[in-house]
N, C-alpha and C positions, 0 to 999 in steps of 0.2 A: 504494500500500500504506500508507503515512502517513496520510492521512486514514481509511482504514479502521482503524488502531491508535490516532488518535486518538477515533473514534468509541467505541474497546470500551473506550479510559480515561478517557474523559467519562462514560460512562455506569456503568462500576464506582464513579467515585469521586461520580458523584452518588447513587448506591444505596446505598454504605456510609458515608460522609462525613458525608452530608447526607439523614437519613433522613428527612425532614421531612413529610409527608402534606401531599397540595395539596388545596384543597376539589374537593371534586365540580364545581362550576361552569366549574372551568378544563378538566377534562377533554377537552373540545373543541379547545379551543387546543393543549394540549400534543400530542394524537394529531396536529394537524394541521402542527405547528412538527417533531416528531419524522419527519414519512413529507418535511416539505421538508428536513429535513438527510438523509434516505436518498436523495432524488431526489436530491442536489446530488452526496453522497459517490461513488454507484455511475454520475453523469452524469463525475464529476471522473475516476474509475477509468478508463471507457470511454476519454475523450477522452487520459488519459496513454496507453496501450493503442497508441492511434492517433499517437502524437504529438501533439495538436495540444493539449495543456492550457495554458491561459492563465490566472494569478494570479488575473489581473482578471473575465474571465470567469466564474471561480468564485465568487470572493468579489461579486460583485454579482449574480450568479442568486441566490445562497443567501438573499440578502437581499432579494432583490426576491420569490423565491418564499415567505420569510417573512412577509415584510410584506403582501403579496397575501393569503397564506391566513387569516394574520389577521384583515385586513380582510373578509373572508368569511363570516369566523366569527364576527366582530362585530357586521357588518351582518345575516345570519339571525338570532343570538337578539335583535336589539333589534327586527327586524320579525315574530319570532318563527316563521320557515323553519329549517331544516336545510343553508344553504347552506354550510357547509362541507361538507358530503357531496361537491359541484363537485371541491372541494380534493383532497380525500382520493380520489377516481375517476382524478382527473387525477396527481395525487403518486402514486397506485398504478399507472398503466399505465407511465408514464415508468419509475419502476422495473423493472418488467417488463420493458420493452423496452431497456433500459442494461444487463442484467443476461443477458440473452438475448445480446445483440450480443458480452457479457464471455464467456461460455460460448463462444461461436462463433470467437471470435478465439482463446481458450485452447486450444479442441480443434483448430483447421485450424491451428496451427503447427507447423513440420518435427519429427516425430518423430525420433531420431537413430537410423541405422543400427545397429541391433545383429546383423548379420551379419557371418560369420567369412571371411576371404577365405582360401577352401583350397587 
């Protein structure tokens, strides 16, 4: 839940704060850096869910799948592809699927007895 509350005050305070318009040119990068802090937040969720959340785990996906996508997005506009589209297909199903497993874990847990014993 933490990094989900972290996610919604990074993102107020960069919208109010910091209203600073980024050029058109980065638009690529930021969609692509924004859906790898969603993969990493809703993969981080899952694995707390399950127990098994590891600091490290996290903080080196997040980073690895930032610097990845980047690199992506780099490499298509200077060979002049779309290859962060890869990014963004792959950062989108992960979500989906981290987000699916959050759903499935939250509904199959014991509902509590609300019967009256008469």
């Amino acid at each position: 839940m933490l990094p989900l509350i972290a996610l919604v005050a990074g993102m107020l305070l960069g919208y109010y704060v910091i209203p600073h318009p980024l050029p058109l040119g980065y638009a690529k990068y930021l969609s692509v850096a924004f859906l790898a802090v969603l993969d990493s937040i809703f993969g981080a969720i899952k694995s707390g869910m399950e127990d098994k959340f590891n600091s490290a785990i996290f903080l080196s996906g997040f980073a690895a799948n930032a610097i990845l996508g980047g690199l992506l997005t780099f490499v298509g506009d200077w060979l002049g592809v779309d290859l962060y589209l890869a990014a963004v297909i792959t950062f989108g199903v992960r979500i989906f699927q981290n987000l699916a497993a959050i759903r499935r874990d939250l509904l199959q847990k014991p509902q509590p007895d609300n019967t009256r014993a008469q």
